[in-house]
C-alpha positions in Angstrom: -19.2 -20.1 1.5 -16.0 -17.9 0.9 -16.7 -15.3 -1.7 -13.9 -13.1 -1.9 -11.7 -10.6 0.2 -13.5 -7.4 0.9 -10.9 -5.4 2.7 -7.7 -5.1 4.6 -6.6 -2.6 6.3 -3.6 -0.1 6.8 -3.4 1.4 10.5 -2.4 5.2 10.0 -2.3 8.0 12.4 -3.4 11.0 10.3 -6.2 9.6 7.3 -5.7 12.9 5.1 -1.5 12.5 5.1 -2.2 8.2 4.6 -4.6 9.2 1.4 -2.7 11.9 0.0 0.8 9.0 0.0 -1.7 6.1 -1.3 -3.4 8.2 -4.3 -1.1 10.7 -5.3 2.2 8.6 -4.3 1.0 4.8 -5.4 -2.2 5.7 -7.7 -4.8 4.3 -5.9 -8.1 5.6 -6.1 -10.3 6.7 -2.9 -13.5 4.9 -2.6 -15.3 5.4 0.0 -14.9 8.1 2.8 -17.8 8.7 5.4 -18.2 9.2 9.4 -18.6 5.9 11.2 -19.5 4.4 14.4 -16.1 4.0 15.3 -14.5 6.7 13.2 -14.0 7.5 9.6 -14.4 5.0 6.9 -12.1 5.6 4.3 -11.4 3.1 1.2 -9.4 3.1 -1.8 -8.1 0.7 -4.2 -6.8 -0.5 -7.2 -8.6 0.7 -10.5 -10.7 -2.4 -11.6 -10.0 -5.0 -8.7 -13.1 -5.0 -6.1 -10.9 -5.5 -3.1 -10.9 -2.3 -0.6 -7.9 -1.1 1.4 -9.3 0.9 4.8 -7.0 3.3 6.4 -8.3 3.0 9.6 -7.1 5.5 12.3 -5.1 4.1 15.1 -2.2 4.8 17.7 1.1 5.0 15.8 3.2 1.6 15.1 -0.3 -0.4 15.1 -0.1 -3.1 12.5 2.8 -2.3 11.8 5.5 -5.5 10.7 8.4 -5.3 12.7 11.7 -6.5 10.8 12.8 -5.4 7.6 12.7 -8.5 5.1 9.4 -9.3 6.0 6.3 -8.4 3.7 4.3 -5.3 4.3 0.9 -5.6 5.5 -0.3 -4.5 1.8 1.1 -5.9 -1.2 0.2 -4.5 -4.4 1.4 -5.8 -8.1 2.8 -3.7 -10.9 3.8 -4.6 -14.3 6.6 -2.8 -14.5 7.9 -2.5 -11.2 10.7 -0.4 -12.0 9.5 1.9 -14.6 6.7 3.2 -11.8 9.2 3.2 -9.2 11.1 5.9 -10.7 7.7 8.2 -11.2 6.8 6.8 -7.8 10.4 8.2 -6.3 9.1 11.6 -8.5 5.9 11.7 -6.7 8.1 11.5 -3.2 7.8 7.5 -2.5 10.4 6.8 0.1 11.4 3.0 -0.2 13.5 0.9 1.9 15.9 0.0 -0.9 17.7 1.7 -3.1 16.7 -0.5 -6.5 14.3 -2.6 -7.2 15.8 -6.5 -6.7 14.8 -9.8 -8.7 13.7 -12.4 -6.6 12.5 -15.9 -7.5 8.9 -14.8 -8.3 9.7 -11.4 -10.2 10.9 -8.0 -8.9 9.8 -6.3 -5.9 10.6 -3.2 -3.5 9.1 -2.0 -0.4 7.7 1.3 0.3 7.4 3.3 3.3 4.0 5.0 4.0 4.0 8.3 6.6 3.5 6.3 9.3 6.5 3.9 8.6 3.9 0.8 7.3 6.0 -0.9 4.9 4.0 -1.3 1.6 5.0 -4.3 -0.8 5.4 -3.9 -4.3 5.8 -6.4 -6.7 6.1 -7.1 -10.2 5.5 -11.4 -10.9 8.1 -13.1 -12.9 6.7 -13.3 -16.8 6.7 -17.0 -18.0 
């Protein structure tokens, strides 16, 4: 039986540029990094949620969505979206749009990690 989700991942080209932009630029925190099988293992996440984002080494573009509109392969929730978009933009965050823009579920923006992945971010409409 279905438990829970255990990772995703992010295709980037260079691991130590992808985990400087996802710490330092979106405050996650690194997890696990060790040598695999098949290349370096390196996690991070959100501080309290079990769910594990890899950045997994790959040719460039890999994973990558193609149009602009459509969600990023990560999306990650803030709870207020544009108050840490402005310390984001600080911390040298490159996003798509200029402002943050209400939608029918909240607010949201996307981001643009070094490798051009579009990251998702989203605040949830309050009730």
């Amino acid at each position: 039986m279905l438990t829970d989700i255990m990772y995703v991942t992010v295709y980037v080209t260079d691991q130590d540029r992808a985990l400087e932009f996802y710490t330092e630029g979106l405050g996650l925190e690194k997890r696990l990094d060790f040598p695999g099988p098949d290349g370096r293992f390196l996690t991070l996440g959100v501080p309290g949620s079990p769910v594990e984002v890899v950045l997994w080494s790959h040719a460039a573009s890999a994973g990558r969505p193609g149009t602009a509109g459509a969600p990023g392969p990560l999306i990650l929730a803030f709870d207020d979206l544009r108050r840490d978009v402005e310390a984001m933009r600080r911390r040298g965050v490159v996003f798509e749009e200029p402002e943050p823009e209400d939608y029918a579920f909240g607010v949201r923006i996307e981001a643009v990690d070094p490798d051009g992945n579009r990251v998702s971010l989203r605040e949830r409409r309050k009730p």
